[in-house]
C-alpha positions as CSV (number, residue, x, y, z in Angstrom):
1,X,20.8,-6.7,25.4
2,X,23.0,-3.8,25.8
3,X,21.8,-0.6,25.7
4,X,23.6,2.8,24.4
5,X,24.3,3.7,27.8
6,X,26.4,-0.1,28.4
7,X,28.3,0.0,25.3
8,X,31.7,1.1,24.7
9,X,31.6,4.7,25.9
10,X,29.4,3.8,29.1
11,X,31.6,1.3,29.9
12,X,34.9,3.4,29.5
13,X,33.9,6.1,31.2
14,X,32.7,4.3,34.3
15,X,36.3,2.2,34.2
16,X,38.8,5.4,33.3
17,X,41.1,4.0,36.0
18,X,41.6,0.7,34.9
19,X,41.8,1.4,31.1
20,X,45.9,1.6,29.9
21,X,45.5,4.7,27.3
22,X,48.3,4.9,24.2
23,X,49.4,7.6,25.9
24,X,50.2,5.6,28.8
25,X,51.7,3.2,26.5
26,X,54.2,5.6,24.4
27,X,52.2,4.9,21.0
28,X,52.2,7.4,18.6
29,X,50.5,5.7,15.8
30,X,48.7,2.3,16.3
31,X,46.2,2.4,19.2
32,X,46.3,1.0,22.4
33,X,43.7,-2.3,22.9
34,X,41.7,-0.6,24.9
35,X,41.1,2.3,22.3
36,X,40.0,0.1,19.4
37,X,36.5,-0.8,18.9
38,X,35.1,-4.3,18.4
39,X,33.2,-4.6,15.1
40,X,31.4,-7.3,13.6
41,X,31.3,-7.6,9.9
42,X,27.6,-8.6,8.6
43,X,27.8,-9.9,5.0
44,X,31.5,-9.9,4.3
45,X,32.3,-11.3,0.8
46,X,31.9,-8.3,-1.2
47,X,31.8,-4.8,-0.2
48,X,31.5,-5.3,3.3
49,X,34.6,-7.2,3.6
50,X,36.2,-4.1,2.0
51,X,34.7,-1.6,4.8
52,X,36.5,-4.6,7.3
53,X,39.5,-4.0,5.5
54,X,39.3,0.0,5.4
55,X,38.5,-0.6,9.8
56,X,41.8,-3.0,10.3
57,X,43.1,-0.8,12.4
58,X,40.3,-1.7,14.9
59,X,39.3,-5.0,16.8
60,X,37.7,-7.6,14.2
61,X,35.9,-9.6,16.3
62,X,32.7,-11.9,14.9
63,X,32.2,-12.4,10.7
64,X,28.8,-13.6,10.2
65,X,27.6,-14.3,6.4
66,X,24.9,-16.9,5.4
67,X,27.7,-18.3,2.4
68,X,30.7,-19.1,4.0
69,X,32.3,-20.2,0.5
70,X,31.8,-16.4,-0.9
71,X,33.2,-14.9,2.6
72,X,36.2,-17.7,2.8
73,X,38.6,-15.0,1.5
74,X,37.1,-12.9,4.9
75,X,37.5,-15.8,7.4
76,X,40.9,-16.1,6.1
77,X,42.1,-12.1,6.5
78,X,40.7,-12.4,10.3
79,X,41.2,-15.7,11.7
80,X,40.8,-14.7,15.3
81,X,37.0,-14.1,14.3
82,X,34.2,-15.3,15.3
83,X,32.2,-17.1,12.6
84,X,28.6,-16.9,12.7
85,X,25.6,-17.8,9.7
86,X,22.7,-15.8,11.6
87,X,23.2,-12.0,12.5
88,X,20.4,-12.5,15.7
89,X,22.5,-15.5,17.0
90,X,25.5,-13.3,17.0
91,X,23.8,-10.2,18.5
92,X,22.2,-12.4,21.1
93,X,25.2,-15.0,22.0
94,X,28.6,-12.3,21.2
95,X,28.5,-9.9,23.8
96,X,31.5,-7.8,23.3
97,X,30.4,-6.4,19.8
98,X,30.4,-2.8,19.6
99,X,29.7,-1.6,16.6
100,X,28.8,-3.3,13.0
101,X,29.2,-3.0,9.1
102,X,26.5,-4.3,6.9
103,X,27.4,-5.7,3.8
104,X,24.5,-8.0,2.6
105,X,22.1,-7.6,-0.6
106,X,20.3,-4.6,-0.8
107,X,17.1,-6.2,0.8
108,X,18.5,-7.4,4.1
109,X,19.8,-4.1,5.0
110,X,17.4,-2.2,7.3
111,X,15.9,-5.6,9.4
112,X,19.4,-6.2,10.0
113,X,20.7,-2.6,10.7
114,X,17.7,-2.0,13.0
115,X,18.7,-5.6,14.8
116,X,22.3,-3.5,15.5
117,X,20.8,-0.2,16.8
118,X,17.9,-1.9,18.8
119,X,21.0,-4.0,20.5
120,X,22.9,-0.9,20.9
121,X,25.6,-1.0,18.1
122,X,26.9,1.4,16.4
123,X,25.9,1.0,12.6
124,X,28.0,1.0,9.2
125,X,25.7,0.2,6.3
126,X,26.5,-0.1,2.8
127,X,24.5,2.2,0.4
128,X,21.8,2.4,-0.2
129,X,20.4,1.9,3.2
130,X,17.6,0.6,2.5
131,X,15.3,-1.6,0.0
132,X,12.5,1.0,-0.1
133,X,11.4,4.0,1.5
134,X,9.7,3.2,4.8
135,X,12.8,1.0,5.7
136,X,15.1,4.4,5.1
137,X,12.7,6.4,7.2
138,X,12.2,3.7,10.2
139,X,15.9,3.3,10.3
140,X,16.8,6.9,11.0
141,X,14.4,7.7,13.6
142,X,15.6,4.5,15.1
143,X,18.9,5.5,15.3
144,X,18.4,9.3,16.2
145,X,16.7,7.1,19.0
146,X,19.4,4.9,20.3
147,X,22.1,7.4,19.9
148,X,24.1,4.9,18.5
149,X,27.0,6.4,15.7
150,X,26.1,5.8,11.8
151,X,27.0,6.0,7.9
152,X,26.0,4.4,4.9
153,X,28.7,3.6,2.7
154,X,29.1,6.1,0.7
155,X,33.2,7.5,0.3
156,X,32.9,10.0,-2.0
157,X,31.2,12.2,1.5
158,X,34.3,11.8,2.8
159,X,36.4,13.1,0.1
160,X,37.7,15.8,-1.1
161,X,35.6,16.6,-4.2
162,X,32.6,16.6,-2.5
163,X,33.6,19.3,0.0
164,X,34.9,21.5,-2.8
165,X,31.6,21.6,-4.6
166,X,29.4,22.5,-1.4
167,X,32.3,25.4,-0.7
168,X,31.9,26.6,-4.3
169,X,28.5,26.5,-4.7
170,X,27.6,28.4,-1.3
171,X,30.0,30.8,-2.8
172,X,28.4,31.2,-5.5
173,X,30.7,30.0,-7.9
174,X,27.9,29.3,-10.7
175,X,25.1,31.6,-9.5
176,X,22.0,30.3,-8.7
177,X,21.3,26.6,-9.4
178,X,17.8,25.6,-10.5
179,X,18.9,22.8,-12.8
180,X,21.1,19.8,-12.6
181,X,21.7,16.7,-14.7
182,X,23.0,13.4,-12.9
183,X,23.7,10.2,-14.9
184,X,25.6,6.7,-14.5
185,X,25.7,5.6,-18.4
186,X,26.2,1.6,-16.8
187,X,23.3,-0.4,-16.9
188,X,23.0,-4.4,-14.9
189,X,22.5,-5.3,-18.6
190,X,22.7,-8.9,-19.1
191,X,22.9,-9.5,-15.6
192,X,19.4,-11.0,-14.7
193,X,18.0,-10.7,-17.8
194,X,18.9,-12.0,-21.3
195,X,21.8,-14.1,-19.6
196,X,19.2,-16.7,-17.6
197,X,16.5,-16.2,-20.2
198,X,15.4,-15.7,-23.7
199,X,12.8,-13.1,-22.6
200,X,14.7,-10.4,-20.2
201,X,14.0,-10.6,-16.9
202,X,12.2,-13.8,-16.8
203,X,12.6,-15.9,-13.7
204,X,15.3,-19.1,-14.7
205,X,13.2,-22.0,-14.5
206,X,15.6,-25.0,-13.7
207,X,16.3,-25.2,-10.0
208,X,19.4,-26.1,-9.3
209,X,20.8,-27.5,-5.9
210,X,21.7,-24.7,-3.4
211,X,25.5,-25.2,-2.8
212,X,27.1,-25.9,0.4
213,X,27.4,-23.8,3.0
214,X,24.8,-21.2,2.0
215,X,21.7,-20.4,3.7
216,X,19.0,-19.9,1.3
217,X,16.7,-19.2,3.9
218,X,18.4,-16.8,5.5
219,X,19.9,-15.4,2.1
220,X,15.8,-14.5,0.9
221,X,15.7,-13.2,4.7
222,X,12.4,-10.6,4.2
223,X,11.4,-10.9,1.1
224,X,8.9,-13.9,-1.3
225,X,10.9,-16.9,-0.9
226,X,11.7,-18.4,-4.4
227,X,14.1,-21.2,-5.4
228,X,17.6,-20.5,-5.2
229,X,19.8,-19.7,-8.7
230,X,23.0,-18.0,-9.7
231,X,20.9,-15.6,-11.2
232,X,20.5,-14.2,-7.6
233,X,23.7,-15.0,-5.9
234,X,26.2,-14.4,-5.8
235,X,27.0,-10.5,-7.1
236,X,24.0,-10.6,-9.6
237,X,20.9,-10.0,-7.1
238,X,21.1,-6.0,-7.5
239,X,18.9,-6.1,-11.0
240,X,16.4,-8.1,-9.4
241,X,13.2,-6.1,-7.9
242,X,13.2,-8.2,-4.7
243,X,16.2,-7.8,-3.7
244,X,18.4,-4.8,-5.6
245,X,17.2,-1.2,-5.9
246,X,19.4,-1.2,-9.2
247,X,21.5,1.6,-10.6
248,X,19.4,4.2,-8.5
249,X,20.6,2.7,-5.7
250,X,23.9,2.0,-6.6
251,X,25.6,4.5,-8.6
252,X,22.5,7.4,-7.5
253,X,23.4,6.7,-3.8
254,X,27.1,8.4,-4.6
255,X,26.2,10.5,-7.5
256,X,23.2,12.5,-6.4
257,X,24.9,12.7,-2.6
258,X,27.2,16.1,-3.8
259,X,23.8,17.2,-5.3
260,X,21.5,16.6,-2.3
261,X,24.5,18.2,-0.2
262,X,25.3,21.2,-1.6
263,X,21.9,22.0,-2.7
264,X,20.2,21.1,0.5
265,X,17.5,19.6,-1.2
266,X,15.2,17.9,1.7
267,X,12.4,15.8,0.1
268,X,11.0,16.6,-3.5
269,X,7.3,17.1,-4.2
270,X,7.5,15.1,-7.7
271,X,9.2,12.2,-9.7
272,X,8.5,11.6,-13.1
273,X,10.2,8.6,-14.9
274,X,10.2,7.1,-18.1
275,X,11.7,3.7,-19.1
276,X,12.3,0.8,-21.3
277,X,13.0,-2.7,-20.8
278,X,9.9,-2.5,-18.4
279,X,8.8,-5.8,-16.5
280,X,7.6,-6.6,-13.1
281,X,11.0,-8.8,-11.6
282,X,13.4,-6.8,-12.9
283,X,15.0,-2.9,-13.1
284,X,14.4,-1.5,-16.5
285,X,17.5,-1.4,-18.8
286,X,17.6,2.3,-19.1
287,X,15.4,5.4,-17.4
288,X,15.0,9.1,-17.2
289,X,14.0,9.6,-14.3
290,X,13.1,13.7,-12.9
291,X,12.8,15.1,-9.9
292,X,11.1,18.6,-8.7
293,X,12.5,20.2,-5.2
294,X,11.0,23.1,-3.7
295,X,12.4,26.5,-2.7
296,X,14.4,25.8,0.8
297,X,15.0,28.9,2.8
298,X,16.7,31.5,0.3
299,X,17.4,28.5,-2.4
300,X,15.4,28.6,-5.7
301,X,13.3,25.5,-6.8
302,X,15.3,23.1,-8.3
303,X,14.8,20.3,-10.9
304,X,17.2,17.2,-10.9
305,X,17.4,14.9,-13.8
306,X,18.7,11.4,-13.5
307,X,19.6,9.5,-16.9
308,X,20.0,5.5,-15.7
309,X,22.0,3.3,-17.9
310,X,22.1,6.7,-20.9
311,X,24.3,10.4,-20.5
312,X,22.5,13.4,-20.6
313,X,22.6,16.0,-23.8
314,X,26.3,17.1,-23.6
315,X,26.9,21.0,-22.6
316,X,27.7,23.9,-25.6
317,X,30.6,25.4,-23.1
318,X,32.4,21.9,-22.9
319,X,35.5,21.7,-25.1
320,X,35.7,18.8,-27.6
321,X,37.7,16.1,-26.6
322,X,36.4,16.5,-23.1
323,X,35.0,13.5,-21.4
324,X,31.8,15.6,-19.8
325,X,32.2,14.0,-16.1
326,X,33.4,10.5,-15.8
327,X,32.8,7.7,-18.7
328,X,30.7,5.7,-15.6
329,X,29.0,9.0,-14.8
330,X,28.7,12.2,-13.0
331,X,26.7,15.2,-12.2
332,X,26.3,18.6,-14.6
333,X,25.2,21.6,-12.4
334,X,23.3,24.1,-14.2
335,X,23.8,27.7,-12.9
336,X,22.6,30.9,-14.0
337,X,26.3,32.4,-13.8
338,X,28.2,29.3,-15.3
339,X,28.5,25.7,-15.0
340,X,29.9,22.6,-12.7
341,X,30.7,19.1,-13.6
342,X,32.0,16.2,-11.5
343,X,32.2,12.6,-11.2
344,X,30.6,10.1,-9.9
345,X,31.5,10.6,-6.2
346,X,31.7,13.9,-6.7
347,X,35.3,13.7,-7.5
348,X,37.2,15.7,-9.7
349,X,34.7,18.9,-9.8
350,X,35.5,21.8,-12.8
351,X,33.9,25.0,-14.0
352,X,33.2,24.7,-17.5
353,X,34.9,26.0,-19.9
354,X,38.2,25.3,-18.6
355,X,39.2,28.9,-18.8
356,X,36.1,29.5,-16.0
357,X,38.0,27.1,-13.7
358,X,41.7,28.8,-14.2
359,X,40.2,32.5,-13.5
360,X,37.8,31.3,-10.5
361,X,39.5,32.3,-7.4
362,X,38.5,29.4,-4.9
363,X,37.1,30.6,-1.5
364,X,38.8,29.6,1.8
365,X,38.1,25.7,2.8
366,X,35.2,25.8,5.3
367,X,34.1,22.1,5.5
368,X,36.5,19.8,8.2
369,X,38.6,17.3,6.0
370,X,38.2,13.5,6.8
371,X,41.3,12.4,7.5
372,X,41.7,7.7,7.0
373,X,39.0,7.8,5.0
374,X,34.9,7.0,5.2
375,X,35.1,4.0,7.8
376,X,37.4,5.5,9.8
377,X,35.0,8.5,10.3
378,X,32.4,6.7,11.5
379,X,34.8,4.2,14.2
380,X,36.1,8.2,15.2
381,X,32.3,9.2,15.6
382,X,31.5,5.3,17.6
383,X,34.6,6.3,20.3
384,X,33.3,10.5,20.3
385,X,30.1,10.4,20.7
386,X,29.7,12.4,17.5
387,X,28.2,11.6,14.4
388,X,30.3,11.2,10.9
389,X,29.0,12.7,7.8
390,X,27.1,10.4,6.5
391,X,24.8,9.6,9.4
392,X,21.5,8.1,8.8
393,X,20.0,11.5,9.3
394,X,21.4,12.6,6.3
395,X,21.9,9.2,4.2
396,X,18.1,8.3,5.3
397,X,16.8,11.1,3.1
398,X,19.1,10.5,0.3
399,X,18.3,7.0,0.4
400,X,14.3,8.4,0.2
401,X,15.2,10.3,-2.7
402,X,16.7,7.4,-4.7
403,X,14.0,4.6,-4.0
404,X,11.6,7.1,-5.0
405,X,12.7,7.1,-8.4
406,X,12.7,3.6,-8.6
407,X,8.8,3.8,-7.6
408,X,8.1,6.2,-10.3
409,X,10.6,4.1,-13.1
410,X,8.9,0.5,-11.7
411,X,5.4,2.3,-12.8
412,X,6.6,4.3,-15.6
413,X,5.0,7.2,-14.4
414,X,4.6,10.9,-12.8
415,X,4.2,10.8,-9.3
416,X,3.4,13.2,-5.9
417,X,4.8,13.0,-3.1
418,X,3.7,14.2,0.4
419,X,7.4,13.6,2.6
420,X,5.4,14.1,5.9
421,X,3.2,11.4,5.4
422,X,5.2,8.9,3.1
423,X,2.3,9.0,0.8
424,X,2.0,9.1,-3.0
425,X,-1.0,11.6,-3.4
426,X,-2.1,11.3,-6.8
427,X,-1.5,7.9,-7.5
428,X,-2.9,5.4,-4.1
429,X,-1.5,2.2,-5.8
430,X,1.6,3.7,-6.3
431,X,2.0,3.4,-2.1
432,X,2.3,-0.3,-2.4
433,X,6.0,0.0,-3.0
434,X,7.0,2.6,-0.1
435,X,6.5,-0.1,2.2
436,X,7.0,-3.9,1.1
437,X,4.8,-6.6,2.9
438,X,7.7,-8.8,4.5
439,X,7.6,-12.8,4.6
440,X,6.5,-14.7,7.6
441,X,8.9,-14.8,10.2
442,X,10.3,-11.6,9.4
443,X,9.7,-7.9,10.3
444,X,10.8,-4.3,11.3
């Protein structure tokens, strides 16, 4: 298998006289064949097909999904692709792969990202990264390993609100910040629970015929095999314990990434949750879920409150008939000179009251702007050498700090957490869900 050293950049740089550059060429805008990279898309009827669309500018050479009815519409947009079912056939058998995006079900993410990086492909995985919190750790050593170019897929990093809110915060725009409230007021709601079942979250019962064209097998990859329903696939998996990290991981991955950013909040020492709708297959219909950061360098302690499938106590210096955030959600920064509120991407950031955002006087820009948006970063990064802003370095810890509020919502519960160690201190059966046990045939 190809190693970091024999992929693209290895093999360009050991072949500069035979390679015709756009330059060479005259082109101005498109680039020449030899500048695009090859990517494979892994999981490409949803969102991963999206992130294929968002690369088209590059070299779309192998789709592999285990349901090739729900990736038709993908095979269609790149018929020149190579169609595969198993990701470790195509790693093994395609040979001029470069790089891949990951697109599958939340629980299929890190064996099949690690697959990539171990073969010496640059990796583009959709958020979260992970299932749980070993996976998010493994996966970022093993890329700062390989040297391979990553990022999760999360856009709002790559956009513009984002980079304001880092810039006005290190200015100092709202003082210190020891409190912020995060929230995404959507909730998978019937989705896996009262729509298969009288009782929510029940498993269905009848087991129908898996369609044609799917894998199953493959589909369950790591985790308990069970029978296959619609009430896992397609779109509908994400509520379901085994195989979705739910709202946390979804919305939290994009709404707590401006947070994590601009406070620089490393790893937390506690997560406290509380939530209803409790049962053991299935994400709770709403949460509250809290988390306490230490100080970090000349930064204050910091408490972050997440409010899943609710909104958090609206703020005295908003004006009525303003929509505090987003209606979907947002984050509410808490300083002790004023306060910030932004979407859920970070998008459209403020200084509440209004008349605090018309007298601030914004500081100069100091964060690079991505120009083609969040894919196009990372292909930039694959051909550079560099790394794009959402590398596994820095997703890999975000992801951390979103799976481990799912372990303290799954338990309803307060818990400790030593970072070094990836332990829960104070609770040892709590540590059964940093790492999962993975089916036969299947590992990291």
């Amino acid at each position: 298998m190809p190693t970091p050293a024999t992929t693209r950049r290895g093999f360009l740089g050991a072949a500069a006289l035979t390679v015709v550059s756009r330059h060479v060429l005259g082109a101005t805008t498109e680039p020449a064949p030899s500048d695009k990279l090859n990517i494979a898309g892994i999981g490409v009827g949803g969102m991963g097909g999206a992130n294929l669309w968002h690369s088209r500018s590059q070299n779309i050479v192998a789709l592999c999904d285990v349901d090739h009815n729900y990736a038709a519409g993908s095979f269609k947009k790149w018929p020149k692709a190579k169609v595969h079912t198993d990701y470790r056939k195509m790693l093994d058998e395609q040979k001029d792969i470069e790089a891949v995006v990951v697109g599958t079900p939340d629980h299929t993410h890190a064996v099949i990202t690690l697959a990539a990086i171990q073969a010496g492909k640059h990796a583009y995985t959709q958020k979260p990264l992970t299932h749980n919190v070993y996976e998010s750790r493994r996966l970022a050593e093993a890329a700062a390993k390989a040297k391979v170019a990553t990022q999760m897929g999360i856009q709002g990093h790559s956009g513009e609100g984002a980079r304001l809110i880092y810039e006005w915060i290190q200015d100092g725009a709202i003082g210190e910040v020891r409190e912020v409230d995060t929230w995404c007021s959507l909730s998978y709601y019937p989705w896996g629970h009262a729509s298969w079942s009288s009782k929510w979250g029940s498993r269905p019962k009848d087991t129908p015929a898996v369609p044609a064209k799917l894998d199953w097998d493959l589909w369950i990859g790591p985790a308990p095999m069970r029978p296959y329903h619609p009430a896992y696939h397609p779109r509908v998996w994400r509520c379901w314990w085994d195989f979705g990290v739910g709202m946390m991981g979804d919305r939290g991955a994009h709404t707590l990434d401006p947070v994590f950013w601009a406070l620089k909040l490393g790893a937390p020492t506690s997560i406290e949750a509380t939530s209803t709708g409790l049962n053991p297959d299935t994400h709770p219909l709403a949460s509250i879920v809290t988390y306490c950061f230490p100080a970090r360098d000349k930064l204050p302690p910091v408490k972050v409150t997440w409010y899943d499938g609710l909104r958090p106590p609206r703020p005295t210096e908003l004006e009525d008939g303003r929509i505090l955030g987003h209606t979907e959600g947002g984050a509410l920064f808490k300083g002790t000179k004023g306060k910030l509120m932004c979407g859920v991407y970070g998008n459209s950031p403020r200084l509440i009251p209004e008349s605090r955002m018309k007298a601030y006087q914004r500081p100069a820009k100091t964060l690079p702007r991505v120009a083609g948006g969040h894919e196009m970063d990372w292909v930039r990064a694959c051909k550079d050498g560099t790394q794009p802003g959402a590398h596994f370095g820095y997703s890999g810890p975000l992801t951390e700090m979103c799976l481990l509020g799912n372990v303290a919502k799954r338990l309803d519960t307060r818990i400790e957490w030593d970072a070094a160690n990836l332990k829960v201190t104070n609770l040892p059966e709590a540590n059964q869900l940093i790492r999962r046990a993975y089916r036969k045939g299947w590992s990291l």
